[in-house]
PyMOL commands that place a pseudoatom at each C-alpha (Angstrom):
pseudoatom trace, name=CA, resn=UNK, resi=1, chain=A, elem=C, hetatm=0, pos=[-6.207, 19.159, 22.865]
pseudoatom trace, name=CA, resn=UNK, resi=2, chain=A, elem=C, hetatm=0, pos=[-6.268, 16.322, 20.260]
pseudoatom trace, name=CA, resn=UNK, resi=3, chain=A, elem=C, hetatm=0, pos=[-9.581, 14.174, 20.040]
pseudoatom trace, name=CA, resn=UNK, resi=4, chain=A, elem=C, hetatm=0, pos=[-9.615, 11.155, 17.895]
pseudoatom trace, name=CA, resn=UNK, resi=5, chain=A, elem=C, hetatm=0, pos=[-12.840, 10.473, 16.252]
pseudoatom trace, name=CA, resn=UNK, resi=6, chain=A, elem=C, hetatm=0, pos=[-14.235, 6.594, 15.700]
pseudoatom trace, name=CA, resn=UNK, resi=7, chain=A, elem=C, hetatm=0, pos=[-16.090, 5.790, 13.251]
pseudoatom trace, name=CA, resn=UNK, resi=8, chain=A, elem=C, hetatm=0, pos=[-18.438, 3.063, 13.590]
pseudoatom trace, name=CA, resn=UNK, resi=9, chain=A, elem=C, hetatm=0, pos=[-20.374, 2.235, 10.270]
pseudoatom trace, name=CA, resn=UNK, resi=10, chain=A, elem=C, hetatm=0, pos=[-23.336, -0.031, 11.759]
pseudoatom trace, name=CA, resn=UNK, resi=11, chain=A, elem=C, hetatm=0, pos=[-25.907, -0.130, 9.042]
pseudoatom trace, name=CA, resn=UNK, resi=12, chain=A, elem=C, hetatm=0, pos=[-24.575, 2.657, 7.177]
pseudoatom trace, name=CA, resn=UNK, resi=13, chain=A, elem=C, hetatm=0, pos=[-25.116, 2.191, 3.396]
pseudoatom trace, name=CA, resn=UNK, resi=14, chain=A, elem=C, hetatm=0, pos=[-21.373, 1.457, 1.954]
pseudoatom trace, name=CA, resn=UNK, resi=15, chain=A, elem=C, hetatm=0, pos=[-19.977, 1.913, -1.170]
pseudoatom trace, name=CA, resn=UNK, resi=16, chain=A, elem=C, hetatm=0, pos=[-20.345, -0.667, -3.759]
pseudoatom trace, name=CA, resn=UNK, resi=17, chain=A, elem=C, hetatm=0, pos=[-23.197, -2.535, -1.832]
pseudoatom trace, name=CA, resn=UNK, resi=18, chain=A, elem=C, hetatm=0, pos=[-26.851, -3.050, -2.960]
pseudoatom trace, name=CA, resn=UNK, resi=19, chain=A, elem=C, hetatm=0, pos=[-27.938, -0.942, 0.835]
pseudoatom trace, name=CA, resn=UNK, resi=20, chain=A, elem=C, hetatm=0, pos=[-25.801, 2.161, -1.125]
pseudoatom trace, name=CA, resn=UNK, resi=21, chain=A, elem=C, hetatm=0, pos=[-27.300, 1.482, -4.621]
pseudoatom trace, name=CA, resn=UNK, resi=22, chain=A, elem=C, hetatm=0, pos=[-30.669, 2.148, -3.160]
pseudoatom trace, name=CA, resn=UNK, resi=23, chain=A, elem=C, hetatm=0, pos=[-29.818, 5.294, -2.050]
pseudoatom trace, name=CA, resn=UNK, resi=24, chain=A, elem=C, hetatm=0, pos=[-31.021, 8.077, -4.602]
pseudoatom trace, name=CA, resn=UNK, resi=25, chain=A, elem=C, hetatm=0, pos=[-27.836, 9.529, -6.220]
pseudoatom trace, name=CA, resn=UNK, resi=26, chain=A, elem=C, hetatm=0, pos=[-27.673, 13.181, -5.214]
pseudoatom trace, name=CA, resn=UNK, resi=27, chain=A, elem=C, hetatm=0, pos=[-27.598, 11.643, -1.010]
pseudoatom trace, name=CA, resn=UNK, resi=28, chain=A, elem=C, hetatm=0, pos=[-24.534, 9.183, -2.870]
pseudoatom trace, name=CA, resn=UNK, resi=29, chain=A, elem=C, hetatm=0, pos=[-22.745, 12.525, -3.942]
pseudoatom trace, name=CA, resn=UNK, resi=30, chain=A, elem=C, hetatm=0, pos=[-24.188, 14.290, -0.489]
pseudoatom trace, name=CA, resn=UNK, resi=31, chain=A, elem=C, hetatm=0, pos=[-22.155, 11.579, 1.549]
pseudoatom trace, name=CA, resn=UNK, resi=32, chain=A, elem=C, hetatm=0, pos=[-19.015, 12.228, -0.390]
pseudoatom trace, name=CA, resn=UNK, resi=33, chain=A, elem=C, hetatm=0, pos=[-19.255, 15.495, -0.341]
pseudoatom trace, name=CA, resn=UNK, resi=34, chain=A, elem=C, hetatm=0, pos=[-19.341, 15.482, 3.309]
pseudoatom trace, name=CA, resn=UNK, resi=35, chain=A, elem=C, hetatm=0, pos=[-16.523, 13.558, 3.593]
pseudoatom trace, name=CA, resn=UNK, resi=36, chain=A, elem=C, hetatm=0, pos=[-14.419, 15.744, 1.182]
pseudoatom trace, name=CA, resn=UNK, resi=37, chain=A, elem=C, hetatm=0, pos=[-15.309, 18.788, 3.454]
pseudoatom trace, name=CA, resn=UNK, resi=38, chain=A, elem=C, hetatm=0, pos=[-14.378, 17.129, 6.855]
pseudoatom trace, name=CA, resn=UNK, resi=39, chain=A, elem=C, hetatm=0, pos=[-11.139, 16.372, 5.492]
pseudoatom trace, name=CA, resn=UNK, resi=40, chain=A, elem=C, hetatm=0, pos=[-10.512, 19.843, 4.576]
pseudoatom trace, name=CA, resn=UNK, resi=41, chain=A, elem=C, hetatm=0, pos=[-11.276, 21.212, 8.155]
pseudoatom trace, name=CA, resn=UNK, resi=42, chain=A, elem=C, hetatm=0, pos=[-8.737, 23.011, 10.065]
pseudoatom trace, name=CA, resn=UNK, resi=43, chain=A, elem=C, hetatm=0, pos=[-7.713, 20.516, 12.683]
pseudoatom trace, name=CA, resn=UNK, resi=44, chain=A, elem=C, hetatm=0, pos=[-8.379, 17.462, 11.105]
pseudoatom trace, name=CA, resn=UNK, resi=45, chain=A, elem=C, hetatm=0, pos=[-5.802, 14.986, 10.150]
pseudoatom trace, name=CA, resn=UNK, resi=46, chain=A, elem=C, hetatm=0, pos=[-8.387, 11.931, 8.566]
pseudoatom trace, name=CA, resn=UNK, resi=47, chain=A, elem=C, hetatm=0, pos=[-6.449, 8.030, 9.381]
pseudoatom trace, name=CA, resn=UNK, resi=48, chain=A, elem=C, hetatm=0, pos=[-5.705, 6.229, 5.843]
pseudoatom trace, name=CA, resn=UNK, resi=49, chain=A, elem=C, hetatm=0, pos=[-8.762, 3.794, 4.656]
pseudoatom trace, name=CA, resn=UNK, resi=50, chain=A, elem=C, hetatm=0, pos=[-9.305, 0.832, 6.779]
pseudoatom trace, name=CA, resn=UNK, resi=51, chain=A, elem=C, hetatm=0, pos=[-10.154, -2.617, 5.222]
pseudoatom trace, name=CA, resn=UNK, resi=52, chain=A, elem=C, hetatm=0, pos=[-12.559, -4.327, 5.977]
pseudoatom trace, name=CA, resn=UNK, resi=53, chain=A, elem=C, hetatm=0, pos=[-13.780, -5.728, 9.035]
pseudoatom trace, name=CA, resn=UNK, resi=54, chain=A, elem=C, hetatm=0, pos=[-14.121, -9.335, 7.147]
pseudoatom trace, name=CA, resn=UNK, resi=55, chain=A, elem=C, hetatm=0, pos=[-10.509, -9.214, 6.606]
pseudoatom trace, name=CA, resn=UNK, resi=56, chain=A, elem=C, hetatm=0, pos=[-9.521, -8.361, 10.086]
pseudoatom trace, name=CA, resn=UNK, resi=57, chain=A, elem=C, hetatm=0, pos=[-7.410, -10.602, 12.420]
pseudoatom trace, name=CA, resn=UNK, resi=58, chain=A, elem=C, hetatm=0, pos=[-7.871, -10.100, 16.037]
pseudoatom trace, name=CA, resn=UNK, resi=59, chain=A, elem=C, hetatm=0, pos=[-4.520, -11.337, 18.242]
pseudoatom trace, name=CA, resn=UNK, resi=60, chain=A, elem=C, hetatm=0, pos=[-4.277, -12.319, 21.536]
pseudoatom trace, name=CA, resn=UNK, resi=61, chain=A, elem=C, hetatm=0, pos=[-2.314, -13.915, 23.672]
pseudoatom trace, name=CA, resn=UNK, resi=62, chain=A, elem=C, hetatm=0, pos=[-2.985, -16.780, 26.134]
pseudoatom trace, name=CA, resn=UNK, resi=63, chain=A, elem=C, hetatm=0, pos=[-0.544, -18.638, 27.928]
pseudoatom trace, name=CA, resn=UNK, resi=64, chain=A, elem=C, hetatm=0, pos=[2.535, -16.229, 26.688]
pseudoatom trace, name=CA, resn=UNK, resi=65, chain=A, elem=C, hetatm=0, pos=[1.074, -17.216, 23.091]
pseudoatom trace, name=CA, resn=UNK, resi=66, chain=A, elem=C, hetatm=0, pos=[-0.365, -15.164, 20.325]
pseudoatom trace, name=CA, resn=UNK, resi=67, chain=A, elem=C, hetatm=0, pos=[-3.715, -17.125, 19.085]
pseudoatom trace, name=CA, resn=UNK, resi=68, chain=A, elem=C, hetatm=0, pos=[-5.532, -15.084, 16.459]
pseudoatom trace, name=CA, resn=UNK, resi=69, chain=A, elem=C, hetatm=0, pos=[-9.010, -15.028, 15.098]
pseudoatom trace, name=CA, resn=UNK, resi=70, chain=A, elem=C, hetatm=0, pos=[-10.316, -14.160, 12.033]
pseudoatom trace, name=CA, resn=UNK, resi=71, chain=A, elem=C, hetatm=0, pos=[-12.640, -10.950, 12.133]
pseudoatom trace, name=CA, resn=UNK, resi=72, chain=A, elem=C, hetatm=0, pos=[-12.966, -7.884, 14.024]
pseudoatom trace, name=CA, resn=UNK, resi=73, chain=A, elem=C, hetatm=0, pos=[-12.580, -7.630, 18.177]
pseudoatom trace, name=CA, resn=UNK, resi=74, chain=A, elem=C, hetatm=0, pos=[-15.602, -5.897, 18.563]
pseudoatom trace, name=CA, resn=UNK, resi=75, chain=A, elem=C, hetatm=0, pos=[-18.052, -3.464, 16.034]
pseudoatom trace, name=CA, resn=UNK, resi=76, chain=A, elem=C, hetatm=0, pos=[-15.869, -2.979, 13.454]
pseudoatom trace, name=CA, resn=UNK, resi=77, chain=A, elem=C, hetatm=0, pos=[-13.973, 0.527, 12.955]
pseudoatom trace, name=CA, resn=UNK, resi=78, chain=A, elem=C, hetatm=0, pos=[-15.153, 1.968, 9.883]
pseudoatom trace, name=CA, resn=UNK, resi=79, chain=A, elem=C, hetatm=0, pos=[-12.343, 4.913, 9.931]
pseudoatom trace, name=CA, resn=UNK, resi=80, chain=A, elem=C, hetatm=0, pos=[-11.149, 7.782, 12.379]
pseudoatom trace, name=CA, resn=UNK, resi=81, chain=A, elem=C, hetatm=0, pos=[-10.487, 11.253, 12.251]
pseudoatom trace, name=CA, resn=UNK, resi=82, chain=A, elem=C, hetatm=0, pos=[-8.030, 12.989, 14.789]
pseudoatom trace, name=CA, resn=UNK, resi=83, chain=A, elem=C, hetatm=0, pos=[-8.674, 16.501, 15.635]
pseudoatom trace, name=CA, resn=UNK, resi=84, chain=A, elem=C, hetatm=0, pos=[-6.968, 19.378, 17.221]
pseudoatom trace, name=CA, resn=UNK, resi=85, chain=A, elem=C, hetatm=0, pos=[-9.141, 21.079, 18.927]
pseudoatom trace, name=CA, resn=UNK, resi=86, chain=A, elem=C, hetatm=0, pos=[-10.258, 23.867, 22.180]
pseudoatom trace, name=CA, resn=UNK, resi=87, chain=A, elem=C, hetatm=0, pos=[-12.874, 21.357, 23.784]
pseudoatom trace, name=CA, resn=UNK, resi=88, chain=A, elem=C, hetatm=0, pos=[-14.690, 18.091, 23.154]
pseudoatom trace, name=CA, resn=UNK, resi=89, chain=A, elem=C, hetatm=0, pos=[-17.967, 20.676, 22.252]
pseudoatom trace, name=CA, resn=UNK, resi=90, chain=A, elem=C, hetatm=0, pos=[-15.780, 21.156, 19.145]
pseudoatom trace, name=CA, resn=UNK, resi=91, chain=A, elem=C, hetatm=0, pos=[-15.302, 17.414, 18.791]
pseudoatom trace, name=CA, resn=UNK, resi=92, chain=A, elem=C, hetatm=0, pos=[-18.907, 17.016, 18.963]
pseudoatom trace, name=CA, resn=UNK, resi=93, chain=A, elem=C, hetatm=0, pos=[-19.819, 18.984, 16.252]
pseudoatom trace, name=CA, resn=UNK, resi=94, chain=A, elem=C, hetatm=0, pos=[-17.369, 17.880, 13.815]
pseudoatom trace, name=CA, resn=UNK, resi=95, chain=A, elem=C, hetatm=0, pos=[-18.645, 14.441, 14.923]
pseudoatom trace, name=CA, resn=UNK, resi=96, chain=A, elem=C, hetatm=0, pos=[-22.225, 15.232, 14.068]
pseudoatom trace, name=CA, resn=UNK, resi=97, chain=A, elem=C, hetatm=0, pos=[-21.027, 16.357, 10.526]
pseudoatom trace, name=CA, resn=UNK, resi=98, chain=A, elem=C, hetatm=0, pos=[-19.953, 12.774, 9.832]
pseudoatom trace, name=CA, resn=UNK, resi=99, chain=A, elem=C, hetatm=0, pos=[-22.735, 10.810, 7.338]
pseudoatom trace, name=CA, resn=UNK, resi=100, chain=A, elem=C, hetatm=0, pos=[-21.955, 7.433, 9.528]
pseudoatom trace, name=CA, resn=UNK, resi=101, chain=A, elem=C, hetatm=0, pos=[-23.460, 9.189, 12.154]
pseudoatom trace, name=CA, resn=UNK, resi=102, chain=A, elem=C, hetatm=0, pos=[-27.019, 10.060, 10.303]
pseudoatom trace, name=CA, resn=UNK, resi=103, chain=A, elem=C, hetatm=0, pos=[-27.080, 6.757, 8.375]
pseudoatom trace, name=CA, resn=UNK, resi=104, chain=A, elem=C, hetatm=0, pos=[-26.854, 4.090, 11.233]
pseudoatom trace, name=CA, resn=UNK, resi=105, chain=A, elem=C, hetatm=0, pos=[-23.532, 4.410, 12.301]
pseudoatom trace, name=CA, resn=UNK, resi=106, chain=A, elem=C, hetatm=0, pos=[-21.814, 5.948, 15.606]
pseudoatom trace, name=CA, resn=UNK, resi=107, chain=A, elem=C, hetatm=0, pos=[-18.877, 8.224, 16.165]
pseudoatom trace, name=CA, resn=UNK, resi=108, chain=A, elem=C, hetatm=0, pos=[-16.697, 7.480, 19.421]
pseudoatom trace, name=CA, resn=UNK, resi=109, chain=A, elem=C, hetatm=0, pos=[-14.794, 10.516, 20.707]
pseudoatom trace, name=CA, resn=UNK, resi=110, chain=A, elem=C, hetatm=0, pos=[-11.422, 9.907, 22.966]
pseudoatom trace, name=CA, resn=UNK, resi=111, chain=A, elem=C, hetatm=0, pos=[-9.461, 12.395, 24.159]
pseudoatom trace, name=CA, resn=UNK, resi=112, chain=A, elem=C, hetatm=0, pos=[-5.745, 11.449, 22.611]
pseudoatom trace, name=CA, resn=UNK, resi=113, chain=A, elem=C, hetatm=0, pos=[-3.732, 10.813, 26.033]
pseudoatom trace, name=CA, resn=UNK, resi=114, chain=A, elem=C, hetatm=0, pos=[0.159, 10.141, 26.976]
pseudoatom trace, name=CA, resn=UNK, resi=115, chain=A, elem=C, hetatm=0, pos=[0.254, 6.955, 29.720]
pseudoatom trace, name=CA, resn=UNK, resi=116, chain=A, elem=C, hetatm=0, pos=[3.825, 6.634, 29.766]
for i in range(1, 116): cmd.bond("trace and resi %d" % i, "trace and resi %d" % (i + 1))
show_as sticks, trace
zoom trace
């Protein structure tokens, strides 16, 4: 089963900000560290770096006519992971390794699905 693995940043410090300057260093080189090791799990295919949400354009169409917005749809998407894995408990865990998740962020879990 394949799970992919949302990663909402909420107030999670961010590189290059003042939020992850104030973090003492050795949590800095904790947080990549952690990344480094999730993407060296077996099962884990990590989705190229997103920009950011600021630079985001959200389409949709009204009257048979794409209008577009500038900015994100919703909380922005800070990354995803996709996992192949036995069961979602497996999903869960991996989740709970990701720093977003300890620093004020959230990880979504969906089970990757065929609808056609």
């Amino acid at each position: 089963m394949q799970y992919t693995l949302l990663i909402y940043q909420g107030t999670t410090p961010l590189p290059n900000t003042d939020a992850w300057a104030a973090l003492p260093a050795e949590e800095q080189k904790a947080i990549y560290a952690d990344y480094a090791a999730l993407n060296k799990t077996e099962g884990v295919t990590s989705g190229p770096p997103l920009g950011l949400a600021e630079k985001a354009t959200t389409v949709r169409v009204v009257d048979g006519s794409p209008v577009t917005t500038s900015g994100p749809f919703a909380e922005p998407v800070g990354g995803y992971l996709v996992l192949e894995a036995d069961d979602l408990d497996s999903a869960v865990a991996l989740a709970a390794r990701i720093p977003a998740a300890r620093h004020g962020g959230a990880i979504e879990i969906r089970p990757v699905e065929t609808y056609w």
